[in-house]
DRENRO-96960 format. One record per residue: residue in one letter; x, z, y of N, C-alpha, C in turn. Coordinates in steps of 0.1 Angstrom, whole numbers, padded with zeros to 4 digits, always signed. Each point is the difference from the previous one (the first is absolute). Last residue first. Layout:
<lotis>
aXZYXZYXZY/...
</lotis>
This chain:
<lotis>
x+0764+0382-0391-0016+0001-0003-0007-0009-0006/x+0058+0024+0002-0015-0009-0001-0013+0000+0001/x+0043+0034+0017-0013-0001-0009-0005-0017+0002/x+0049+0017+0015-0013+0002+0003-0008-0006-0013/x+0057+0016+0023-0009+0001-0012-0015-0002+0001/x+0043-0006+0031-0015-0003+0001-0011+0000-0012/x+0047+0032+0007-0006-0012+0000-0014-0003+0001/x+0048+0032-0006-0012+0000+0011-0002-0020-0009/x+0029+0035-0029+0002-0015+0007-0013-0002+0009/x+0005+0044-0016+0016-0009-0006-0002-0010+0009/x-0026+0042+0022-0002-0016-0011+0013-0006+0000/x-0013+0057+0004+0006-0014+0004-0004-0010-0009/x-0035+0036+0008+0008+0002-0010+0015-0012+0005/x-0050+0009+0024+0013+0010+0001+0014-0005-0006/x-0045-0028-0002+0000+0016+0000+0009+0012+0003/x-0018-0052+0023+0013+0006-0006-0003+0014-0004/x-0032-0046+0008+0002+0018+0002+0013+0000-0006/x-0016-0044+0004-0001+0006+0014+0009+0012+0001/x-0014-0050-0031+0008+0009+0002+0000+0010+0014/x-0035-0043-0011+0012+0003+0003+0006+0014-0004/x-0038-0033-0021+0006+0014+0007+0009+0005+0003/x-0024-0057-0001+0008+0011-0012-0003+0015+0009/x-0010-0056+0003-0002+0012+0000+0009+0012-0006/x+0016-0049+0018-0008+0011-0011-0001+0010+0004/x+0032-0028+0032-0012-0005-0009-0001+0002-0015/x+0041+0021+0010-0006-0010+0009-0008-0008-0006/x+0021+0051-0005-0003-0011-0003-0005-0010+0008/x+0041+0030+0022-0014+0001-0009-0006-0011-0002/x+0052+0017-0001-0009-0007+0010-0012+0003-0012/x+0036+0036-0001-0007-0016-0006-0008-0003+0007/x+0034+0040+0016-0015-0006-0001-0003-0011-0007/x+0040+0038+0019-0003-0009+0000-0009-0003-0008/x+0029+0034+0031-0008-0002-0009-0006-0017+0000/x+0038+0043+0025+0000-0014-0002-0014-0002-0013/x+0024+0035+0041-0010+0003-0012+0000-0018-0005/x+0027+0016+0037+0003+0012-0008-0011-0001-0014/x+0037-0031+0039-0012-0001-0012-0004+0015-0010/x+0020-0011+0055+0003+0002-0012-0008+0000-0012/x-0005-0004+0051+0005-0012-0010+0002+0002-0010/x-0023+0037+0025+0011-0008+0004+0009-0009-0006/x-0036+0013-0031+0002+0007+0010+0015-0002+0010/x-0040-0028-0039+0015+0002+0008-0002+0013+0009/x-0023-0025-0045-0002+0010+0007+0013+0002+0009/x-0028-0040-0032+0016+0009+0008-0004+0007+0005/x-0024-0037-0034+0001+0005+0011+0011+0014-0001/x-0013-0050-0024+0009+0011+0003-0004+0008+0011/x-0023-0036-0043-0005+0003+0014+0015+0008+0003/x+0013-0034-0041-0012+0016+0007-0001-0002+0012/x+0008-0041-0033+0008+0009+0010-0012+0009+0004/x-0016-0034-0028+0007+0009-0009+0011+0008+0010/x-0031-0032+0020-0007+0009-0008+0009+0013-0007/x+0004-0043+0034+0012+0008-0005-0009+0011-0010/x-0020-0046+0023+0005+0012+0000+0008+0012-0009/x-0013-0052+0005+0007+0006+0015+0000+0012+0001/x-0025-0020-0032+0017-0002-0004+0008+0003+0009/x-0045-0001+0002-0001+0014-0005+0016-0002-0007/x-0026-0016+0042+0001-0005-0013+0010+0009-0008/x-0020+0010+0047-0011-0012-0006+0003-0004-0019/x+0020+0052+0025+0001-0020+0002-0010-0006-0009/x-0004+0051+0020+0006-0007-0009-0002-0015+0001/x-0005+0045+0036-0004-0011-0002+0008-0010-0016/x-0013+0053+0028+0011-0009-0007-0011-0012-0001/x-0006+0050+0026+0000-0017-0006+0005-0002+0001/x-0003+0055-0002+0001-0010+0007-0004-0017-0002/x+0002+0062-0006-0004-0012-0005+0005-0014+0011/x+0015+0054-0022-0001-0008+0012-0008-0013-0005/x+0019+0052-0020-0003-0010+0001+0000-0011+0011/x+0026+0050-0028-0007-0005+0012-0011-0014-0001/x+0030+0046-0023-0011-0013-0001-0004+0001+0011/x+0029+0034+0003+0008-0008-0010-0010-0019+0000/x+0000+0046+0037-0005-0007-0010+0009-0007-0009/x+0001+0042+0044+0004-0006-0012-0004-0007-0016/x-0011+0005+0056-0007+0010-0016+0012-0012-0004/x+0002-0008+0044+0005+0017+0001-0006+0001-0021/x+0019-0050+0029-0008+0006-0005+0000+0018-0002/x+0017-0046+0030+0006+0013-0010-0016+0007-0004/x-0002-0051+0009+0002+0008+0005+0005+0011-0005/x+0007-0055-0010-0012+0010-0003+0004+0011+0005/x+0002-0050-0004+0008+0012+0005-0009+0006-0004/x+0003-0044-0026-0010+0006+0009+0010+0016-0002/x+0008-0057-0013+0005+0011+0006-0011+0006+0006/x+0006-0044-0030-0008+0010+0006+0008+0012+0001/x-0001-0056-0024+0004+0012-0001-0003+0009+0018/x-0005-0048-0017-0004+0009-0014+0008+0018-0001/x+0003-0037+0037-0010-0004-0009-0010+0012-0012/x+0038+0020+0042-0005-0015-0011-0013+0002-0005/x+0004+0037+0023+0012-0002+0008+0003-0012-0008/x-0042+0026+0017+0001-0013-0010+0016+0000+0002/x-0025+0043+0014+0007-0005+0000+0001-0014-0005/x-0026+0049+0009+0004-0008-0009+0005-0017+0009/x-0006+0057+0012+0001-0012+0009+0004-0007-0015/x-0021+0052+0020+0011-0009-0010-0006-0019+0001/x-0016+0033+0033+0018+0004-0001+0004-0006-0013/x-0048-0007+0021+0010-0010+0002+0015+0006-0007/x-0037+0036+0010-0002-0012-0001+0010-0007+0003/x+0023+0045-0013-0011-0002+0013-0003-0018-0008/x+0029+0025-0027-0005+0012+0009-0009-0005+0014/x+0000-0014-0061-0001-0004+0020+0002+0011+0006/x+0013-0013-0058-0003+0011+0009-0002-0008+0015/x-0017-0027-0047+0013+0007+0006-0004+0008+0015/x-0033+0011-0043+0006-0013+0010+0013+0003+0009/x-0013+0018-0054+0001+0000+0014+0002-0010+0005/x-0018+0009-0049+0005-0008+0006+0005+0008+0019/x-0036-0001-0038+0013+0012-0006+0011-0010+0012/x-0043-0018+0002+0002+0013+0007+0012+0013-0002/x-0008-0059+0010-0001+0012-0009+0002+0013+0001/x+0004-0040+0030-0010-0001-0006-0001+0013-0010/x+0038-0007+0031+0000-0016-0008-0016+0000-0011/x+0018+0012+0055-0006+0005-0016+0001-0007-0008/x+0011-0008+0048+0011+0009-0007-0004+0010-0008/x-0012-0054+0016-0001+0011-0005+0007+0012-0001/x-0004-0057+0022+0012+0011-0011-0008+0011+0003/x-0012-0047+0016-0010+0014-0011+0012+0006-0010/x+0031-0038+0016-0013-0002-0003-0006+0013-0003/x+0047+0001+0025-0004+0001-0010-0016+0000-0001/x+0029-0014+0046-0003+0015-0011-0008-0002-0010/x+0023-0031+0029+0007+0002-0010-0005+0009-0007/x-0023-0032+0037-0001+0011-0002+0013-0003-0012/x-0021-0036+0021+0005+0006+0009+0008+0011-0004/x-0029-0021-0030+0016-0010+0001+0006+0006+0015/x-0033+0035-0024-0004-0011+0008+0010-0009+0001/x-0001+0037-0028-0013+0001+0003-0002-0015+0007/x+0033-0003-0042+0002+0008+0015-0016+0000+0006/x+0015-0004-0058-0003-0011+0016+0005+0010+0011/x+0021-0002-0049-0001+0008+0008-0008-0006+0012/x+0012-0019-0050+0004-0002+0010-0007+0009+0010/x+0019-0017-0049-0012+0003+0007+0006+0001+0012/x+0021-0021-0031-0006-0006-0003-0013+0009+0013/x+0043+0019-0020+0002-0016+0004-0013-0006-0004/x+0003+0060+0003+0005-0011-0005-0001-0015+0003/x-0002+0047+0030-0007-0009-0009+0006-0009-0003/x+0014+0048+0026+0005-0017-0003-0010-0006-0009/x+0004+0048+0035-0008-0007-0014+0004-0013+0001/x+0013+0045+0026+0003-0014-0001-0010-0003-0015/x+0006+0047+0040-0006-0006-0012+0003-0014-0001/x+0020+0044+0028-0003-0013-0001-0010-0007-0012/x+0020+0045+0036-0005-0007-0011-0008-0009-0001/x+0035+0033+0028-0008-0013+0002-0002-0004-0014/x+0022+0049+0032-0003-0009-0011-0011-0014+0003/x+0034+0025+0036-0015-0004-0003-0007-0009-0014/x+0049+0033+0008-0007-0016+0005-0014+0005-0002/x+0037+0033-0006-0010-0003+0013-0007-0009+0005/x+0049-0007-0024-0011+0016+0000-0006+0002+0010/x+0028-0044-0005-0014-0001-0007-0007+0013-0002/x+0043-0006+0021-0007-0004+0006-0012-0004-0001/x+0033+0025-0027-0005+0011+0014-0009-0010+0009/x+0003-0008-0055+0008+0000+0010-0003+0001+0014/x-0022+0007-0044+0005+0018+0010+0011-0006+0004/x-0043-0016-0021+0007-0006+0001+0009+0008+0010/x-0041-0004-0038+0007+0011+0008+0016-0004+0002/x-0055-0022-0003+0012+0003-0010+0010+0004+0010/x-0052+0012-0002+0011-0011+0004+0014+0000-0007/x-0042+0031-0010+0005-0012-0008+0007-0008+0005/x-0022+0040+0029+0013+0006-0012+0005-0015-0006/x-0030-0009+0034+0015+0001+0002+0007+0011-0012/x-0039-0035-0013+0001+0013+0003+0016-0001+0005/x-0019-0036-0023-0012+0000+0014+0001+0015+0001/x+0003-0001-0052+0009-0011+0014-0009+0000+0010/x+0012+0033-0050-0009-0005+0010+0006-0009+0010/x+0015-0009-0053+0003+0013+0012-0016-0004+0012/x+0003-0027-0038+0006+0012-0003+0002+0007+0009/x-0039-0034+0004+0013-0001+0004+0007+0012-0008/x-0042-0036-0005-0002+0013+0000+0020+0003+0000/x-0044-0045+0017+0013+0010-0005+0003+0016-0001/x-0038-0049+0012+0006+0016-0007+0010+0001-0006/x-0025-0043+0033+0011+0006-0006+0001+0016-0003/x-0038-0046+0000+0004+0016+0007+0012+0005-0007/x-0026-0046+0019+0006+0000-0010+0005+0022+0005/x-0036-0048+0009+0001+0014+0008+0010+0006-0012/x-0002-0054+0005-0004+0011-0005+0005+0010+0006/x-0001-0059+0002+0005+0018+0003-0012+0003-0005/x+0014-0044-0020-0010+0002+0013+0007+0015-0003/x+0013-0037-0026+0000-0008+0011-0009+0011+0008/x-0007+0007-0048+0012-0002+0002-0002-0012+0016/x-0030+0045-0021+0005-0008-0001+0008-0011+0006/x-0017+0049-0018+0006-0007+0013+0010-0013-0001/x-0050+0029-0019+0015-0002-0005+0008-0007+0014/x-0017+0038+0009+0002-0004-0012-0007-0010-0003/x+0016+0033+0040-0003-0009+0001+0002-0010-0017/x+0026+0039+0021-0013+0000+0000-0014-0007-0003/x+0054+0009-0017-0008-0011+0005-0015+0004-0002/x+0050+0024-0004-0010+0002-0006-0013-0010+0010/x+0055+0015-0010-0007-0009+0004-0013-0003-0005/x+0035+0044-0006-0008-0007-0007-0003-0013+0010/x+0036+0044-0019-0005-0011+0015-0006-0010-0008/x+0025+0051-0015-0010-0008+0002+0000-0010+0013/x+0033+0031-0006-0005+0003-0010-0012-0014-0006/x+0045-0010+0031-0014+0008+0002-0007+0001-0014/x+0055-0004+0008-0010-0003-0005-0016+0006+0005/x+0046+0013+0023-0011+0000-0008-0006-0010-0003/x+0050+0004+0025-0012-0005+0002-0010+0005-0015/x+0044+0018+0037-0005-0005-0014-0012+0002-0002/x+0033-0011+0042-0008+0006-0005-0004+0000-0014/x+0050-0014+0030-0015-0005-0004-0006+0014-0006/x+0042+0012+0025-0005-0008-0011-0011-0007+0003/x+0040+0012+0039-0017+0002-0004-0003-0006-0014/x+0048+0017+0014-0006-0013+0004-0012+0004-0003/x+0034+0029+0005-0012+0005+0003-0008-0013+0008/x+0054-0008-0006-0010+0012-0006-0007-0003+0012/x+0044-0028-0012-0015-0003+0006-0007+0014-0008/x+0056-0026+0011-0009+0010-0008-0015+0000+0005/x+0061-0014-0010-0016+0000+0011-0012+0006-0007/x+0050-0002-0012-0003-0008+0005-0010+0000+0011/x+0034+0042-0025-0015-0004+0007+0003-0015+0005/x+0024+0016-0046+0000+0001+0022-0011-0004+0004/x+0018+0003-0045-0011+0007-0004+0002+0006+0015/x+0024-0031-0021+0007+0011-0002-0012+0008+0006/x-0006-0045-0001+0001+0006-0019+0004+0015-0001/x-0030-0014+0044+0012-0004-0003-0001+0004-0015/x-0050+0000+0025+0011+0010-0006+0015-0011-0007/x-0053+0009+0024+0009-0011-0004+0013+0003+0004/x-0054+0018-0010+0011+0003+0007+0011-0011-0008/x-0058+0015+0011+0013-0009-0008+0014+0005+0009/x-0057+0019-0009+0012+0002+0007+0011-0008-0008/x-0060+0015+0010+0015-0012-0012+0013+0005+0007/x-0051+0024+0003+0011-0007+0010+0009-0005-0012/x-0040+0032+0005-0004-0012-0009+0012-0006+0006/x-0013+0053-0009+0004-0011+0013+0001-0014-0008/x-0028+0012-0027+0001+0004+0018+0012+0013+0000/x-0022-0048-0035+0011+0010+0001-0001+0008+0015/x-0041-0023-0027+0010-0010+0014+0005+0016+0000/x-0018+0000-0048-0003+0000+0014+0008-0003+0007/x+0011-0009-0044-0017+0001+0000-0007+0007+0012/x+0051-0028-0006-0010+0013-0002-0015-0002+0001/x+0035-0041-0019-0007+0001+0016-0007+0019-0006/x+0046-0030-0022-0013+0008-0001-0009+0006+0010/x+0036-0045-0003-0001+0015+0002-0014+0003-0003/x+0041-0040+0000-0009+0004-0005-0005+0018+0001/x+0031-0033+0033+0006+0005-0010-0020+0004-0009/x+0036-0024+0043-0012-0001-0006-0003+0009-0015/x+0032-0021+0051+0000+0013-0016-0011-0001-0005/x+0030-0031+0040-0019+0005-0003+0005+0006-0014/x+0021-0021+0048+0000-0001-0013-0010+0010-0002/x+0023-0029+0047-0012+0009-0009+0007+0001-0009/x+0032+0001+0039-0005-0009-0015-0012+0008-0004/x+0033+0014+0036-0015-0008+0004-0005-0007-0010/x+0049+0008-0004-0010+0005+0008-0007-0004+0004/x+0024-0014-0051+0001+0000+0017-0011+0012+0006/x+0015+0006-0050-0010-0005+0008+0000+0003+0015/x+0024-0008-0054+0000+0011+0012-0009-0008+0009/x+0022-0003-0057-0010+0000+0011-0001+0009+0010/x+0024+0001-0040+0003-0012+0006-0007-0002+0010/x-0001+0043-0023+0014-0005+0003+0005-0009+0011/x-0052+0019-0005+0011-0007-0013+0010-0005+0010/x-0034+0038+0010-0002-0013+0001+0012-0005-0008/x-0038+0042-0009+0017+0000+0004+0003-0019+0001/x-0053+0037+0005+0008-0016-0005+0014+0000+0005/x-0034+0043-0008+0011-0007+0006+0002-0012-0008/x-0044+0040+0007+0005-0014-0008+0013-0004+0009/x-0041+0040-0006+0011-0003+0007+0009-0010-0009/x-0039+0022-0010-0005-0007+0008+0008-0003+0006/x+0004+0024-0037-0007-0010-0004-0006-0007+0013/x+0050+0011-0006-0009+0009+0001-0015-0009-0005/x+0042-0022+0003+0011+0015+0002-0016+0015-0001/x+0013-0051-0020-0011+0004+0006+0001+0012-0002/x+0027-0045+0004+0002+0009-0001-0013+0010+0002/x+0024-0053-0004-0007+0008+0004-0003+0014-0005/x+0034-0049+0010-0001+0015-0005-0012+0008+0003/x+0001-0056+0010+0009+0020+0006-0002+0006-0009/x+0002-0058-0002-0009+0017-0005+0010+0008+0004/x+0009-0045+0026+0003+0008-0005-0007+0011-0007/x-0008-0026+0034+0002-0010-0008+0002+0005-0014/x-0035+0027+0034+0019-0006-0002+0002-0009-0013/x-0049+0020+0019+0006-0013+0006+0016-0006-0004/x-0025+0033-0034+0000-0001+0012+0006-0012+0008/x-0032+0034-0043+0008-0014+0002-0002+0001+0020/x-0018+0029-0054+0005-0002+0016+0006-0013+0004/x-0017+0036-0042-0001-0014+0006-0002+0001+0019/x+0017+0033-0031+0005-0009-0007-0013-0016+0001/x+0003+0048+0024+0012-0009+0004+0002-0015-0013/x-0046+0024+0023+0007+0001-0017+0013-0007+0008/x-0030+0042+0025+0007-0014+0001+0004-0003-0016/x-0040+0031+0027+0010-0002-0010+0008-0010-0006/x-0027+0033+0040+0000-0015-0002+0013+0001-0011/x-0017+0036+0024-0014+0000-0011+0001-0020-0009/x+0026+0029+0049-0002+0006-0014-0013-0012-0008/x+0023-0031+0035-0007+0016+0005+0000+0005-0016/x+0047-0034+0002-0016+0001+0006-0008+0015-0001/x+0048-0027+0004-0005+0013+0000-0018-0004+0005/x+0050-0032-0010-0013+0003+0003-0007+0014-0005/x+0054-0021+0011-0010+0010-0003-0014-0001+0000/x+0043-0030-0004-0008+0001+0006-0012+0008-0008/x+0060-0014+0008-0012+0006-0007-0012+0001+0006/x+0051-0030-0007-0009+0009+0008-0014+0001-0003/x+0043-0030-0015-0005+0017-0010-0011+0010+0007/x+0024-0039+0034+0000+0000-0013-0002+0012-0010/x-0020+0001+0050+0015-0008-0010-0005+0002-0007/x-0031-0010+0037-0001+0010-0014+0012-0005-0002/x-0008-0004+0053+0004-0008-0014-0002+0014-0007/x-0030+0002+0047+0017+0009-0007+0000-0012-0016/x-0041+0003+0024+0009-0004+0008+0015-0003+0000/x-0047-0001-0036+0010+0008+0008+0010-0010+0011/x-0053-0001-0030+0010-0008+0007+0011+0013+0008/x-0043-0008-0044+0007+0010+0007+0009-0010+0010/x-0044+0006-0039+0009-0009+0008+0009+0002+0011/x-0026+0016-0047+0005+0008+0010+0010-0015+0007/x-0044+0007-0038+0017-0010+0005-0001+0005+0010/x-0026+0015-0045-0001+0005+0014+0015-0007+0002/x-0040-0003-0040+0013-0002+0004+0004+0004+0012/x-0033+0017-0045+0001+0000+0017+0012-0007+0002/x-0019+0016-0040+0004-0011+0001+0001-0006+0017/x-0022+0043-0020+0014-0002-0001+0009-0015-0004/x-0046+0035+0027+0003-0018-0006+0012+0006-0003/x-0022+0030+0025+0001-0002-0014+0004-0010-0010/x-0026-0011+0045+0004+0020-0003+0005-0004-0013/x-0003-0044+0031-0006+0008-0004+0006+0017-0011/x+0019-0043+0029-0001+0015+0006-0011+0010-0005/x+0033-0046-0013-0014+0006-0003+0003+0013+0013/x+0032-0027+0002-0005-0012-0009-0013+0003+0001/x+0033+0020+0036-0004+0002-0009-0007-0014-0011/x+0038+0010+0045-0011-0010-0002-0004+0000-0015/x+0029+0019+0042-0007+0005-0014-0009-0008-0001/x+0040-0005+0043-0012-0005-0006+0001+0003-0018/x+0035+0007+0053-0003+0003-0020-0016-0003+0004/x+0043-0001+0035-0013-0013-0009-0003+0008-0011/x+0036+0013+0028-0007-0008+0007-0015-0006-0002/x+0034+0049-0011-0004-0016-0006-0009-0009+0007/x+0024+0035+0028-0003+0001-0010-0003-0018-0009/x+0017+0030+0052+0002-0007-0009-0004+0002-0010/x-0022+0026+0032+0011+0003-0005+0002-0017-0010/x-0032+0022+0043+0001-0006-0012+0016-0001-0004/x-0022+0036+0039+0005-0015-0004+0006-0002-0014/x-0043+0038+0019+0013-0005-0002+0005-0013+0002/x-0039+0029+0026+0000-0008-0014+0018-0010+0004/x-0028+0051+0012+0010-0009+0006+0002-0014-0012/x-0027+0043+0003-0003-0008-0009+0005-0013+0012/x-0001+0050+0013+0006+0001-0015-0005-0015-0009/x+0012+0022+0054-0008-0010-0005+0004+0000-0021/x+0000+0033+0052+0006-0003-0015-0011-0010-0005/x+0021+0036+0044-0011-0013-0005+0002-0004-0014/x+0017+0041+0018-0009-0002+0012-0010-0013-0005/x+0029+0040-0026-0007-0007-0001-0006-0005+0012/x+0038+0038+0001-0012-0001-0002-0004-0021+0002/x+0037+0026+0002+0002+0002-0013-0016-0002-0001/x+0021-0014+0042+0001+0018-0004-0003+0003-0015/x-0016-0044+0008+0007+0004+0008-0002+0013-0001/x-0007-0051-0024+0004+0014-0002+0007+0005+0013/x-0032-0044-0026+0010+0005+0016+0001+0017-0001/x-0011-0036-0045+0000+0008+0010+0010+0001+0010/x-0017-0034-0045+0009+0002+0016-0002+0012+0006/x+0000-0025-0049-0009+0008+0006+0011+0002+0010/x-0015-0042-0027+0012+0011-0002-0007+0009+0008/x-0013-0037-0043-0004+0001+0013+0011+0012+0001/x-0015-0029-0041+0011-0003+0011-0001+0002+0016/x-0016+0009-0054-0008+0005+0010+0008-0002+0013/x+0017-0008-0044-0013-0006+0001-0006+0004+0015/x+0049-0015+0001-0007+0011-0006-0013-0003+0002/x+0044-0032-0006-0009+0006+0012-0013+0006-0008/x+0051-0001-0018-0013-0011+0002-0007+0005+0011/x+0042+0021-0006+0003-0013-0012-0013-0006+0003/x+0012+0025+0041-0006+0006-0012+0007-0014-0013/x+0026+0009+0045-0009+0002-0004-0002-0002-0010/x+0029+0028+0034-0003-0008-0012-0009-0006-0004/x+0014+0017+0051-0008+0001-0016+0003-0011-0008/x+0019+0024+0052+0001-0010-0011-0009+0004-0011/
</lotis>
């Protein structure tokens, strides 16, 4: 007979040997366990995921099998570096709970007298929190749901957080082609300059549940254009991205990394928006570039001017660099904006010269 655990452990494997005479004959040490009742449903669902923010909201959506009585408690435990305010929060009960903030990353909501919650009921906690200025490692949440007398109900460890996301130092939309005017494309070059290096397996983000140690990182790039331009394709057959480039022209600049012809791949995934993979890379860079076409609308009320350019940096879905761009002028000459000296830019923009 065994007991078992209160949850099921991060690394849920067993070890078997065949033993004879005191001697070892077979042995398997990564026997994969059986699951243990737990919370059915939880879902983190941040406001911001950028570093540092202290107006973050994060709603925890949760489903149990087992009724919450009456006075019953719910633990949220987030990774080191996350700082909860108990004095804004709010939850699905009819009833305000009691809130309690036993640590600066450990939060109890106590439920009220009058309220209790069948089996199988969503509900949801939500509370204001201070995002760290790096993705926490180990990065895991843990809730626990707890009677008034403080009995185990049910419970969820070593949920996966989200990542925390950077600001890019720099990002520019920089139009080869001057002036560019309205109803026709342009060769358009994206420079950015990232806080950390990316397109390196040190920069993936470090995810130490036992079925993601040993993935095959994947990085992504997304650029969104604002309501009015538009992305062509080479051929109405084709989805790959019009004379996409992996230079954007300049020389303080890098192109994105290839480990063989063809391995990075652009994308039309809409009108106005672009996916390009991109390979692991071995030098660690921060600036990179790329070029591509864009096309802007015939009339110049169909476009969104005052929305930025966005582009992302993803590594396995997760958002690790985020930057954004003023669209650039339309029809006039002018000098675009290019060089970044080093120093951070408060607000990235399409600051340019008249001529």
């Amino acid at each position: 007979q065994v007991r078992n655990a209160m949850s099921v452990p991060l690394d849920n494997v067993w070890e078997l040997s065949a033993v004879q005479d005191g001697v070892i004959r077979e042995r398997n040490p990564r026997v994969q366990g059986f699951p243990l009742r737990e919370l059915g449903f939880v879902r983190v669902q941040p406001s911001t995921t950028l570093a540092g923010v202290v107006d973050n909201t994060v709603t925890v959506q949760m489903r149990s099998q087992r009724p919450l009585t009456r006075g019953a408690n719910i633990l949220v435990v987030a990774p080191l570096g996350f700082v909860f305010d108990p004095d804004s929060t709010s939850t699905s009960f009819p009833n305000p709970p009691k809130v309690q903030l036993q640590e600066d990353s450990t939060i109890r909501f106590r439920m009220s007298q009058q309220d209790f919650l069948a089996p199988n009921t969503y509900l949801y906690v939500s509370m204001r929190v201070r995002n760290p200025d790096m993705t926490p490692l180990p990065n895991f949440w843990y809730f626990y749901l707890q009677s008034q007398y403080m009995e185990h109900i049910d419970l969820r460890k070593y949920f996966n957080g989200f990542a925390i996301t950077h600001k890019m130092l720099y990002c520019q939309v920089y139009p080869n082609i001057v002036p560019w005017n309205l109803g026709t494309w342009n060769d358009v070059s994206l420079l950015f300059v990232t806080k950390y290096p990316i397109f390196t397996v040190e920069a993936v983000y470090q995810d130490l549940l036992p079925a993601s140690v040993g993935k095959t990182p994947t990085w992504m790039l997304s650029l969104v254009a604002p309501s009015g331009f538009t992305f062509p394709t080479e051929n109405k057959y084709s989805d790959r991205c019009s004379a996409f480039q992996r230079w954007g022209g300049k020389d303080s600049y890098e192109q994105l990394p290839e480990l063989s012809l063809g391995s990075i791949k652009c994308t039309v995934m809409t009108a106005r928006s672009v996916a390009i993979e991109v390979p692991i890379s071995l030098i660690n860079e921060t600036r990179y570039s790329f070029r591509i076409n864009a096309t802007a609308a015939a009339k110049r009320e169909d476009i969104a001017l005052q929305e930025p350019w966005r582009l992302t940096v993803l590594e396995s879905s997760q958002i690790l660099h985020l930057g954004e761009s003023a669209s650039p002028l339309l029809g006039q000459y002018y000098e675009a904006e290019w060089f970044y000296a080093g120093a951070p830019s408060s607000s990235p923009s399409a600051s340019a010269r008249l001529l």
